[in-house]
Steps between C-alpha positions, in 0.01 A plus 500: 500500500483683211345229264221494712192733409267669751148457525444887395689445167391133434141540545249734323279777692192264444696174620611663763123609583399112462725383722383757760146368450632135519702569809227631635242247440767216611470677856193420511371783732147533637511873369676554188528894335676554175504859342377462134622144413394503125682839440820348342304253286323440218081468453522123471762456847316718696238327422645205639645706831136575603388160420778357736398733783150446476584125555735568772209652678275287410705182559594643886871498380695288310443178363583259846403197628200472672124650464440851428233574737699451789767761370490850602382713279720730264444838411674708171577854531598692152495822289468470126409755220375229338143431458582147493656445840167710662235219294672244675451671874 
């Protein structure tokens, strides 16, 4: 209807990027590869971004039940221009 907004004009260009990421992570694929996923954000959230990925990898996935050596492993595939993002690989 025409009260109704749409995600391109209700969310920003950095939400939108989040929820990408989130989306993403949520799948919880065994390979993941995101194309510069601190580009829309600030120092402090990208920050966080790379921290989050790290532990994805790290974790094997997710947060799920059960122990984490007997899940397979994950692996995180990105770009950045950030020097940040390439300490954290």
């Amino acid at each position: 209807s025409k009260d109704e907004l749409s995600w391109s004009s209700a969310l920003s260009s950095s939400e939108k990027h989040l929820l990408c990421i989130a989306r993403g992570l949520i799948a919880n694929p065994d390979v993941l590869c995101i194309h510069k996923p601190t580009l829309h954000v600030n120092a402090a959230t990208a920050e966080v971004i790379v921290d989050l990925l790290r532990e994805f990898v790290d974790h094997r996935g997710i947060l799920q039940k059960g122990e984490i050596q007997k899940r397979r492993p994950r692996t995180c595939i990105l770009t950045s221009t950030r020097a940040l993002s390439m300490d954290a690989a």
